[in-house]
Backbone as a printed PyTorch tensor [residue, N CA C, xyz], in Angstrom:
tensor([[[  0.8490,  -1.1670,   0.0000],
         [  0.0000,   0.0000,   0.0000],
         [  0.8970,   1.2320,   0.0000]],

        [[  0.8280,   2.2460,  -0.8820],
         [  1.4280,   3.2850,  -1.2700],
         [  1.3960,   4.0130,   0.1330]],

        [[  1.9720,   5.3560,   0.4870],
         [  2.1310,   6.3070,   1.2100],
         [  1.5980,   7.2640,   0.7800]],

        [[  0.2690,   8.0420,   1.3640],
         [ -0.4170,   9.5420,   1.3860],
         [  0.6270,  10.3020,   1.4240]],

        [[  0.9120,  11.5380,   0.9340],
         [  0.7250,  12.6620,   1.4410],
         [  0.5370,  13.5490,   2.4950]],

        [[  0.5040,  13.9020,   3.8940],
         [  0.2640,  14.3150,   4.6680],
         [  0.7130,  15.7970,   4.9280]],

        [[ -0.5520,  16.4430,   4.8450],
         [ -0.4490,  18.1790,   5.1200],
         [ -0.4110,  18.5220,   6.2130]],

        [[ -0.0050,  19.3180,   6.9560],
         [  0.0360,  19.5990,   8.5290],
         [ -0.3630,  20.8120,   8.5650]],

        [[ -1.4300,  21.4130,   9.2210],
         [ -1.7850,  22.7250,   9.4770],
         [ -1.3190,  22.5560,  11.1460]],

        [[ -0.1220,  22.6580,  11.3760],
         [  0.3430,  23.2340,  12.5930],
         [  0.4000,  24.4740,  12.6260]],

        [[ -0.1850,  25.0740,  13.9830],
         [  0.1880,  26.6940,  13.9690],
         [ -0.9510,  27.1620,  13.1560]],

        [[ -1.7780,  26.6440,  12.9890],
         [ -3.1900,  27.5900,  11.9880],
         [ -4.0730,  27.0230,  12.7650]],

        [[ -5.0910,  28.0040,  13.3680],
         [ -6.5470,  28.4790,  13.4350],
         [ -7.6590,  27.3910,  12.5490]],

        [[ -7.9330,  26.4730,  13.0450],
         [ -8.7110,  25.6380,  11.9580],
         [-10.4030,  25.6460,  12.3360]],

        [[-10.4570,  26.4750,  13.0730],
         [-12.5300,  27.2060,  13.8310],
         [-13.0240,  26.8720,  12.1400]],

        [[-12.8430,  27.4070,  11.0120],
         [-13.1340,  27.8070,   9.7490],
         [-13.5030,  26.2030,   9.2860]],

        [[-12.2750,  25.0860,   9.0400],
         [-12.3250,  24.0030,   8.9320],
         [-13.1950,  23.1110,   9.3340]],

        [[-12.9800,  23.2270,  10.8240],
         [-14.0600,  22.5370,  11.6090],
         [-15.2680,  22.7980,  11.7470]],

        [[-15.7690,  23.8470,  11.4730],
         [-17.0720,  23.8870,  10.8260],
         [-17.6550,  23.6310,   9.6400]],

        [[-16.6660,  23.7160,   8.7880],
         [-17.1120,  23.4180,   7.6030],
         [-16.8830,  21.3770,   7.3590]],

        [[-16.1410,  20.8690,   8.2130],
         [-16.0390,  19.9720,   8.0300],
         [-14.2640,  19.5530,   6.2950]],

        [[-14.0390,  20.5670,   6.7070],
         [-13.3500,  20.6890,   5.4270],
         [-11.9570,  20.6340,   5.8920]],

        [[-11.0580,  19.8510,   4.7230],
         [ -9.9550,  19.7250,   4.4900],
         [ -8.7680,  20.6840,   3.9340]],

        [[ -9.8880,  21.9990,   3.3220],
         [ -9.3040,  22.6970,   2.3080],
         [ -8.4340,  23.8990,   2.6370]],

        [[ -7.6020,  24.0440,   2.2620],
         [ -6.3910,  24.6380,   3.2700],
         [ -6.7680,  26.4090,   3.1020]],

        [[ -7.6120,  26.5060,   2.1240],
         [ -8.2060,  28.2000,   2.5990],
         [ -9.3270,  28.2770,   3.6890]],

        [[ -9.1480,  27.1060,   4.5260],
         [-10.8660,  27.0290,   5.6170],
         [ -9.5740,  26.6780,   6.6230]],

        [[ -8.3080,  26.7980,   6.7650],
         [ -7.1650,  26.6070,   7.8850],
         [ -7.4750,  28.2080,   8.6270]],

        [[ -8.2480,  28.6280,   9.0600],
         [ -8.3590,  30.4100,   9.6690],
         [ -9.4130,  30.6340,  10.8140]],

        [[ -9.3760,  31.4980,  11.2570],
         [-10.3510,  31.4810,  12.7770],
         [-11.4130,  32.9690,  11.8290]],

        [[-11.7530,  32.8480,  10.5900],
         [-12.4940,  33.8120,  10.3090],
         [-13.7420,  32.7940,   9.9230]],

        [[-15.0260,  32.7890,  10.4710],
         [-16.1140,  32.2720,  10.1630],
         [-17.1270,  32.9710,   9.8300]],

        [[-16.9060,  34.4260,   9.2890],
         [-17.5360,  34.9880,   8.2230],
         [-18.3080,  34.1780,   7.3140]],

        [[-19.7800,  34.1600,   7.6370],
         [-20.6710,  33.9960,   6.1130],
         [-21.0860,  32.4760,   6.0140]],

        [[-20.2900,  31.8730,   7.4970],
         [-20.3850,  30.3780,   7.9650],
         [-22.2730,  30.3050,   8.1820]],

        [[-22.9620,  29.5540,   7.4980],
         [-24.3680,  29.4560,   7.6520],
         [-25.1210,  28.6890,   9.5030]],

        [[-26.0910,  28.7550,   9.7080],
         [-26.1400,  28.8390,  11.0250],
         [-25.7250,  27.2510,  10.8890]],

        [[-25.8730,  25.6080,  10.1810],
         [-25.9310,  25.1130,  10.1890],
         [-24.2340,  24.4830,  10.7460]],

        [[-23.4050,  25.4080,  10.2160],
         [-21.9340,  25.0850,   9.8110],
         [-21.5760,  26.2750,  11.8780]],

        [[-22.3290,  27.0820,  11.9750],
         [-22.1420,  27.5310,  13.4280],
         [-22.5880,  26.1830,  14.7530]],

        [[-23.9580,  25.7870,  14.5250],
         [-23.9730,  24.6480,  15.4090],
         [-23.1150,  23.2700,  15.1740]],

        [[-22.8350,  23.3520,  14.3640],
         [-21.8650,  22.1810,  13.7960],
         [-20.1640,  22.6210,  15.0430]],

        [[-20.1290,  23.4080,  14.9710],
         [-18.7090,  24.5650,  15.6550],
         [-18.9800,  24.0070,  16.5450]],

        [[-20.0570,  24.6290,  17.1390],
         [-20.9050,  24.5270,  18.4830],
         [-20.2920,  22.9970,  19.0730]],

        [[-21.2980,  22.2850,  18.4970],
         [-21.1940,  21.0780,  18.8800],
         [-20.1850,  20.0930,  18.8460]],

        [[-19.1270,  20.6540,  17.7270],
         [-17.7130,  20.1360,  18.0140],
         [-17.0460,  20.8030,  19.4530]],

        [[-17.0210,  21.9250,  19.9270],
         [-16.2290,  22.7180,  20.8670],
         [-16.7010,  21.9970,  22.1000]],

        [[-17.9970,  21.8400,  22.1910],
         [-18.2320,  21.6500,  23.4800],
         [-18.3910,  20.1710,  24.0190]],

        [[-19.0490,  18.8070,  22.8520],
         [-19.1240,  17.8700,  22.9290],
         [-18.0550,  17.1800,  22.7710]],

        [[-16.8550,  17.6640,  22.1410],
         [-15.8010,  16.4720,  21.9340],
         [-14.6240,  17.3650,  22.7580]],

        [[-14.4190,  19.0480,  22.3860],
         [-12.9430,  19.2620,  23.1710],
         [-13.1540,  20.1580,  24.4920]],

        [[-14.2500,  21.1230,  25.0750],
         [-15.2930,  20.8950,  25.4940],
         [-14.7520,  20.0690,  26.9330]],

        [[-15.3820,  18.7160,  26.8500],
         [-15.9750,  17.7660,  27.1210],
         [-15.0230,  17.0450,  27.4720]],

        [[-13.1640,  17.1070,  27.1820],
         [-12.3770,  16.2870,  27.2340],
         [-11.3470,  17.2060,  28.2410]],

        [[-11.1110,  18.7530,  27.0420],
         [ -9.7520,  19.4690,  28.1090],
         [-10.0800,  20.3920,  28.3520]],

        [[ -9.7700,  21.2530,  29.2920],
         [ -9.8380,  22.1400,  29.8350],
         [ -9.3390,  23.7550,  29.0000]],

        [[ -9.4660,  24.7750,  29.0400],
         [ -9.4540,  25.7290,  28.6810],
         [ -8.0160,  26.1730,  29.3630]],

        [[ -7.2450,  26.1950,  28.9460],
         [ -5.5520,  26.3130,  29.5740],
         [ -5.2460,  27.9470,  28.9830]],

        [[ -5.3910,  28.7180,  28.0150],
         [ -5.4060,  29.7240,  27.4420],
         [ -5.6340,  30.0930,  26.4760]],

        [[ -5.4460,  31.2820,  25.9730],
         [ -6.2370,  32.1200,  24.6360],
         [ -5.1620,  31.9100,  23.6680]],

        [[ -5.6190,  32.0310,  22.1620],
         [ -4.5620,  32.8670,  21.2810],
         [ -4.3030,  34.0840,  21.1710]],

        [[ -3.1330,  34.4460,  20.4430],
         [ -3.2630,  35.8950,  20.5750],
         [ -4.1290,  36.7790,  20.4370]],

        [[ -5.0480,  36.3470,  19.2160],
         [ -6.1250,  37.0450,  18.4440],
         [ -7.0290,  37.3270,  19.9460]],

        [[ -7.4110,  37.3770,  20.8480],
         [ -7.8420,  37.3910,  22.0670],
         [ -7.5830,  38.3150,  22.6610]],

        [[ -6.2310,  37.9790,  23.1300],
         [ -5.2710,  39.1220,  23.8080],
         [ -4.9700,  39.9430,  23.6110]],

        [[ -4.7850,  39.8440,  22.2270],
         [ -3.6270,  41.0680,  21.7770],
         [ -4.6770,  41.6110,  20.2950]],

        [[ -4.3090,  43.2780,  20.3610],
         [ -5.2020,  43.7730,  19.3150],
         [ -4.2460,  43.5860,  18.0150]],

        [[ -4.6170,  44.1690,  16.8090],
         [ -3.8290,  44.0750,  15.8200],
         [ -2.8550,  44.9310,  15.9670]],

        [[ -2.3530,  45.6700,  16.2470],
         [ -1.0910,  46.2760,  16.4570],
         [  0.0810,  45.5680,  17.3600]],

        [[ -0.7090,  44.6100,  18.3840],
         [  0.5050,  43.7360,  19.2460],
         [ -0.0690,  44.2870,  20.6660]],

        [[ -0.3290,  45.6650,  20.7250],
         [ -0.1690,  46.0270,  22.2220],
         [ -1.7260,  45.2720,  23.0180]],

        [[ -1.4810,  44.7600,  24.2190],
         [ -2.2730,  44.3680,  25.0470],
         [ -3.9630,  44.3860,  24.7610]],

        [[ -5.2050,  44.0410,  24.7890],
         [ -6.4090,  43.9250,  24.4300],
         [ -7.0000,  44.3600,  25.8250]],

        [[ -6.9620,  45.7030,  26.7900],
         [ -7.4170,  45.8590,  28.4130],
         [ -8.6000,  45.4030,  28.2270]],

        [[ -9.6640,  45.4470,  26.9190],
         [-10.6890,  44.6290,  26.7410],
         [-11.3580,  43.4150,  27.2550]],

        [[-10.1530,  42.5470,  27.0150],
         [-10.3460,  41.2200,  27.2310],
         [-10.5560,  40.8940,  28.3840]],

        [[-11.8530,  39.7790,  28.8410],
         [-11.5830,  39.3480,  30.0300],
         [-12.0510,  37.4260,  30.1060]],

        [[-11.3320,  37.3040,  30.2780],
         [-11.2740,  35.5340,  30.1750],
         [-12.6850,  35.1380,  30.9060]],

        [[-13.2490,  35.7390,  31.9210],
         [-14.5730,  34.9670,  32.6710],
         [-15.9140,  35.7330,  31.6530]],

        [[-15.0910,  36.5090,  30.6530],
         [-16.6020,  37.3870,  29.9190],
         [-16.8070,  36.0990,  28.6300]],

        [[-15.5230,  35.2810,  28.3530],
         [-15.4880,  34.5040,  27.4710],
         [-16.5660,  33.2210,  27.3820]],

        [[-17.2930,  32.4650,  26.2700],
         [-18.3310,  31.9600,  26.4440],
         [-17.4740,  30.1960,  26.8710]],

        [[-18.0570,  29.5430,  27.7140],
         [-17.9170,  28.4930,  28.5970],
         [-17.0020,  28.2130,  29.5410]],

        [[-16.2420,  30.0260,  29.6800],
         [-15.6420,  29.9020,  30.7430],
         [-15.9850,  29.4270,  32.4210]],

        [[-15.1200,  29.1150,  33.1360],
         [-15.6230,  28.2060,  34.3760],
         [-14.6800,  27.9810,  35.6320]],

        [[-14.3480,  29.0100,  36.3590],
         [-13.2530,  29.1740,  37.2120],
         [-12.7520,  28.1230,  37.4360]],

        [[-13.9120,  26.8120,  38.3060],
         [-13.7240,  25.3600,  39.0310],
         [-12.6750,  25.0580,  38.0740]],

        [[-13.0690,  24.3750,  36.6250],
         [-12.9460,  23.3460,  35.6730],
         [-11.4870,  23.5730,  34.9240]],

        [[-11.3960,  25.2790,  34.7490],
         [-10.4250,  25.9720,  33.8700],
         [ -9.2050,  26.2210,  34.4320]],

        [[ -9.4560,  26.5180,  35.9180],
         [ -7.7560,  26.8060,  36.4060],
         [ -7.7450,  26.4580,  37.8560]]])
């Protein structure tokens, strides 16, 4: 039996992917722009039923933290975040 190919999206944002259920390396991005509600509960129900459900919330990406310029997000607050959970998370 021959040897695949294997692509690695290490280091990429795959929210886009995993909703779409897709392989396709322009859906490797945390932009879910225009994602239909069907492809949002699909998100949904991956985040919370399988990773969710297994690990714990250990920290953010930058896109979170940090605004587009780099400097700090005073915005941000990790318990405003949706399924955050003091007990479970830290």
């Amino acid at each position: 039996m021959g040897k695949m190919p294997l692509q690695c999206a290490g280091g990429k944002d795959s929210t886009r992917a995993v909703a779409k259920m897709s392989l396709a390396q322009e859906d490797l991005t945390h932009d879910i722009t225009g994602l239909t509600e069907e492809e949002l509960q699909s998100l949904e129900s991956v985040f919370s039923g399988t990773y969710k459900a297994k690990y714990p919330i250990v920290g953010y990406t930058y896109r979170r933290i940090l605004n587009e310029d780099g400097s700090p997000n005073k915005d941000f607050q990790p318990e405003d975040q949706p399924q955050f959970n003091v007990r479970d998370e830290f």
